[in-house]
C-alpha positions as MATLAB code, in Angstrom:
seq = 'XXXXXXXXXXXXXXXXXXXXXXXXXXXXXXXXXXXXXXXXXXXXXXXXXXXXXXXXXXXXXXXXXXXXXXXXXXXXXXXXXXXXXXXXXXXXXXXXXXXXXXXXXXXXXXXXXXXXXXXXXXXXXXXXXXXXXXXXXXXXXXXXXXXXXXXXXXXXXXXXXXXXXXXXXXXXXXXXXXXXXXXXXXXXXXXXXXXXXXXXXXXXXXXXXXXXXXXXXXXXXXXXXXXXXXXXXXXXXXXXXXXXXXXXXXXXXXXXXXXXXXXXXXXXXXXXXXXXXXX';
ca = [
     -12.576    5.122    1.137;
     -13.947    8.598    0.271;
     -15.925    9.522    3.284;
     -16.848   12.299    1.992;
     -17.449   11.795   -0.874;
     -16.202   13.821   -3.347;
     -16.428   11.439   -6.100;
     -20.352   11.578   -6.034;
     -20.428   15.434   -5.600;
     -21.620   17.664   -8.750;
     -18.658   19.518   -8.508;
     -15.574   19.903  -10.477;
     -12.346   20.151   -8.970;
     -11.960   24.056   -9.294;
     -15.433   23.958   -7.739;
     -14.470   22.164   -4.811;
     -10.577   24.162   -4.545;
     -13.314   27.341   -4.190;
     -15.380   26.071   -1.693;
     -12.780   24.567    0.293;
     -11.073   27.469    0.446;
     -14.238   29.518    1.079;
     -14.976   27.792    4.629;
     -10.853   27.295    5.635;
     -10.998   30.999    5.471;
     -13.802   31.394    7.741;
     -12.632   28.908   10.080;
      -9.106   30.753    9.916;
     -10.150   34.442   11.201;
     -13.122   32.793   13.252;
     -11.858   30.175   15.482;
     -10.419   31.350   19.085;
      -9.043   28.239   21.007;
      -6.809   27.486   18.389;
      -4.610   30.109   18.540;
      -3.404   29.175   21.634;
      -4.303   25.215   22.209;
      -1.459   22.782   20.657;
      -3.071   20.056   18.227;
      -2.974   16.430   18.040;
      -3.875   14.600   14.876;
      -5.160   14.221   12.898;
      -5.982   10.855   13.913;
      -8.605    9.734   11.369;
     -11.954   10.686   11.031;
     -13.027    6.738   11.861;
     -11.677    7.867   15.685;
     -14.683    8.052   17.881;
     -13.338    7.713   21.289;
      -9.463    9.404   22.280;
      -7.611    8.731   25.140;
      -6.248   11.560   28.063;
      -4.114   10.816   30.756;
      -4.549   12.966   33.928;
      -1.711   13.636   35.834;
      -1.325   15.940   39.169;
      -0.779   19.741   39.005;
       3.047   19.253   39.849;
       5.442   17.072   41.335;
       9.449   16.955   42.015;
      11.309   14.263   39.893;
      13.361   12.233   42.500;
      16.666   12.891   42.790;
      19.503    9.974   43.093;
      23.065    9.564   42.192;
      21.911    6.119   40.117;
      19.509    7.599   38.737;
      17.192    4.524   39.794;
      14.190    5.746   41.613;
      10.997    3.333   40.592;
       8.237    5.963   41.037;
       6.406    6.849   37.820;
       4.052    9.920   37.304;
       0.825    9.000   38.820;
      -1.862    9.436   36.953;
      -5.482    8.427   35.160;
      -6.277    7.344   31.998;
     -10.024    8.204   30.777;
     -11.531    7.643   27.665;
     -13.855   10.436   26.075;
     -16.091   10.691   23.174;
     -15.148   12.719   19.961;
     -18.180   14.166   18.503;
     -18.915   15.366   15.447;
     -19.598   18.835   14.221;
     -21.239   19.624   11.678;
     -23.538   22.445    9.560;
     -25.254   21.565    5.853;
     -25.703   23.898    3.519;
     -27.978   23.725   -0.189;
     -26.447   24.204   -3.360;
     -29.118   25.306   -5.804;
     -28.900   23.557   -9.048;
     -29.629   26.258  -10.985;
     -27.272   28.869   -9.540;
     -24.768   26.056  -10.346;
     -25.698   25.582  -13.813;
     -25.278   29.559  -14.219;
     -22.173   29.783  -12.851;
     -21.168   27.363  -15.233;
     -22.491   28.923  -18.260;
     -21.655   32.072  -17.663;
     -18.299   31.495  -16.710;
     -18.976   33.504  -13.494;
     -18.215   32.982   -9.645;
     -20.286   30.359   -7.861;
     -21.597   32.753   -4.259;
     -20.258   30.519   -1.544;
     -21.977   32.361    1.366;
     -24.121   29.769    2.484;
     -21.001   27.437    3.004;
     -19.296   30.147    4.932;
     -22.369   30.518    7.007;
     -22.167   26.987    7.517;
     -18.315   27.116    8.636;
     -19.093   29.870   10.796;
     -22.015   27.989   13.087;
     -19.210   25.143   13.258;
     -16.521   27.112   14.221;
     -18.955   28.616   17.034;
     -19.615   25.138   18.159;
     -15.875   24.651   18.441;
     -15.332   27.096   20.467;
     -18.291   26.314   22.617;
     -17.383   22.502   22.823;
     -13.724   23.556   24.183;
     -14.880   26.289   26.813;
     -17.875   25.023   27.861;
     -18.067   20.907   27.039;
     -20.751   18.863   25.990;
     -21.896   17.580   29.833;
     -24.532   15.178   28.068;
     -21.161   13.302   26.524;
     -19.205   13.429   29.712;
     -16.781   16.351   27.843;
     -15.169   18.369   29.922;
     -14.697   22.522   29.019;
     -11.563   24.946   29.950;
     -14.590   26.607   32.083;
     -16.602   23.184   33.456;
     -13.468   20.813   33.915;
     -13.435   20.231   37.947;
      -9.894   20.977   39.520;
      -9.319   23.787   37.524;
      -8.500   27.248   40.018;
     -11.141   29.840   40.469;
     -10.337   33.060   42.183;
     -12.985   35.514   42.697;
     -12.876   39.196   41.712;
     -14.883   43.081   42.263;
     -15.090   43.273   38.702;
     -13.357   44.988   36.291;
     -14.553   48.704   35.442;
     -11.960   49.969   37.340;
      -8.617   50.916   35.420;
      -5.789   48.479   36.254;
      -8.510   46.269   37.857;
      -7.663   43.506   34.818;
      -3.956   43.590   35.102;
      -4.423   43.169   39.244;
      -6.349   40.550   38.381;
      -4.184   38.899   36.267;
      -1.239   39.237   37.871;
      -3.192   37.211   41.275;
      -4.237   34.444   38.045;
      -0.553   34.175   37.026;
       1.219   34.118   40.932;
      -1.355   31.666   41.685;
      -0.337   29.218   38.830;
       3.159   29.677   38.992;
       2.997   28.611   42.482;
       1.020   25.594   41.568;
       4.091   24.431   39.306;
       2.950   25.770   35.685;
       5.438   28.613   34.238;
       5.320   31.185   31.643;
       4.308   32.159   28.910;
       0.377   31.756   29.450;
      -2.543   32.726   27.600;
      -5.521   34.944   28.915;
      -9.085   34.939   27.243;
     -11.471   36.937   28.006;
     -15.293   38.127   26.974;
     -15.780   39.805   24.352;
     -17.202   43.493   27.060;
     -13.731   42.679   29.167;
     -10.976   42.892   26.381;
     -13.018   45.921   25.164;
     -12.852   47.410   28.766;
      -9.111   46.694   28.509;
      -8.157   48.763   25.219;
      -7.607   51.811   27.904;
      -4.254   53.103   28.975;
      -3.271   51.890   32.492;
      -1.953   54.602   34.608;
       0.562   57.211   33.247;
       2.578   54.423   31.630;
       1.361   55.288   27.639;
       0.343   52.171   26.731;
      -2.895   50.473   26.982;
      -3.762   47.862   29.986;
      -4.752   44.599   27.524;
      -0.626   45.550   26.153;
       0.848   45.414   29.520;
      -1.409   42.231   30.365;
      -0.067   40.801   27.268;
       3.821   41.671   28.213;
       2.825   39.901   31.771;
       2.192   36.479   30.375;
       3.871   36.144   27.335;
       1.163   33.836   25.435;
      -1.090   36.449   24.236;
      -4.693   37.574   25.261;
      -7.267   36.865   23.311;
     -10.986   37.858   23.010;
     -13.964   35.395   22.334;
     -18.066   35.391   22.797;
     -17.900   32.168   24.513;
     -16.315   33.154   27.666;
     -18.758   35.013   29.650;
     -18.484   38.918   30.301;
     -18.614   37.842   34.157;
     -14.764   35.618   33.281;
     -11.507   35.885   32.586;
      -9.613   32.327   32.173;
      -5.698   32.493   32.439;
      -3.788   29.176   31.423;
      -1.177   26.916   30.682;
      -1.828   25.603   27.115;
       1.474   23.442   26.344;
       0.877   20.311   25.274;
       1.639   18.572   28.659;
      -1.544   20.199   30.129;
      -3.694   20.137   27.160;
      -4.400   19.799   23.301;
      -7.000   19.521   20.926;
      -7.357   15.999   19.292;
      -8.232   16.444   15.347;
      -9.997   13.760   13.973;
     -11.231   14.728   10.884;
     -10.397   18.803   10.751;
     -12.160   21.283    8.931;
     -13.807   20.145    5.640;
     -16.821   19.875    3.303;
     -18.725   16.449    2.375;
     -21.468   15.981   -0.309;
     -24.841   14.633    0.975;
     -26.917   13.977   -1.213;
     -29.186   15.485   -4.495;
     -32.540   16.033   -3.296;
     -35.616   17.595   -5.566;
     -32.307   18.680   -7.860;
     -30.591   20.570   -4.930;
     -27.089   19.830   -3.456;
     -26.854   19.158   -0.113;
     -23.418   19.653    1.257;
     -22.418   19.751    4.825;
     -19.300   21.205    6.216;
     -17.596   19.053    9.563;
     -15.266   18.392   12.082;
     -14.292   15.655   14.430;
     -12.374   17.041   17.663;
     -11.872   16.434   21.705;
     -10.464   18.838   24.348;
      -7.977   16.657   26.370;
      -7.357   18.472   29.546;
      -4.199   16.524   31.229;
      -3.815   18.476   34.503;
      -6.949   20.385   35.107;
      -4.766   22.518   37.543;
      -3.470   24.357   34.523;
      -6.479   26.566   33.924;
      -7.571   29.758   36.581;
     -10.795   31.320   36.261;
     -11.291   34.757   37.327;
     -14.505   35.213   37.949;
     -17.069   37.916   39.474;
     -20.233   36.667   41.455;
     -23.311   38.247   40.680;
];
């Protein structure tokens, strides 16, 4: 079944190879969480509800000489919603009917536009959640650590910081490498050079936990989150992923819409650590 269909659309195939590749290359160099969280799917874009299992922060495995011990991993299984995202943009007929005559480029600006608000509600869906849908974000999900901090104007405040973010996680059972994200005023802040060592503090933050540190307007300039993003603590179910649909022809304009299905499963809340500064 064409969902989306394409069949309908007044495009031709080199029409639709532009435009797809048009709003995969916004979503590419615009979309944060990805870069770090593992991916599962996709799993169809029918999917409306996925399932995570919780499990505790850590736990030893028992240890026998049968190898017979009967307890399992404890855990909870909860059901949660996978919404859809989505942005429309018009295709004017005549601009279309121009490009085609003219043999010229068809602008697709208004479908990157369109790509962009979606990737921005990615983003926002995995940090912050969708609390009206029972979603949970990396910076709303309850067990998750938070540590407070002074701030961080002063040099080598971050990488202090940091390095309190990483002991206490480590301790809690979840090990190297880890990622750090932080507002878009903080990694700024952090593109100085700590102490006499030459190189700049974000470098020797990103030598600390080994999963890179990355920069995003949806984490507040008053947070830094460190975490654990392998895919025992947490993916990002794909239902549908990125892509463009045809709406409809309306008053001889094409309405398209660009979209994506997805759902933050956070398995053990305990691998995420806020740093945050009280106002």
């Amino acid at each position: 079944m064409d969902v989306l269909s394409h069949a309908e659309a007044p495009l031709n195939e080199k029409e639709w190879a532009h435009v797809m590749e048009a709003v995969t290359q916004v979503a590419r160099r615009q979309l944060v969480a990805r870069r770090f969280l593992p991916l599962y799917g996709p799993i169809g874009a029918g999917v409306q509800v996925v399932q995570v299992d919780r499990t505790p922060g850590w736990d030893l495995a028992q240890v026998s000489m049968q190898g017979d011990a009967e307890d399992a991993v404890p855990e909870s299984r909860l059901y949660q919603r996978v919404p859809v995202l989505s942005k429309d943009f018009i295709v004017d007929w005549r601009d279309l009917e121009q490009a085609r005559i003219t043999g010229g480029m068809l602008d697709w600006s208004k479908a990157e536009a369109a790509a962009s608000f979606v990737a921005l509600a990615e983003d926002h869906v995995i940090f912050h959640g969708i609390a009206d849908q029972g979603l949970d974000g990396l910076l709303t999900v309850e067990g998750r650590h938070v540590l407070p901090t002074s701030g961080w104007e002063e040099p080598g405040s971050g990488f202090r910081d940091v390095v309190r973010a990483v002991s206490h996680l480590t301790s809690a059972g979840f090990m190297p490498p880890l990622t750090v994200v932080a507002g878009v005023t903080i990694y700024a802040a952090w593109n100085r050079l700590y102490g006499n060592s030459g190189v700049l503090e974000v470098e020797q933050i990103e030598k600390l936990v080994g999963g890179g540190v990355f920069q995003s307007p949806l984490v507040p300039d008053d947070t830094v989150v460190v975490l654990a993003p392998g895919p025992e603590n947490m993916d990002l179910a794909v239902g549908l992923d990125f892509n463009v649909a045809f709406v409809e022809t309306t008053r001889m304009n094409h309405i398209f819409r660009v979209l994506e299905t997805i759902s933050l499963r956070i398995k053990r809340t305990g691998a995420i650590c806020q740093i945050w500064q009280e106002s």
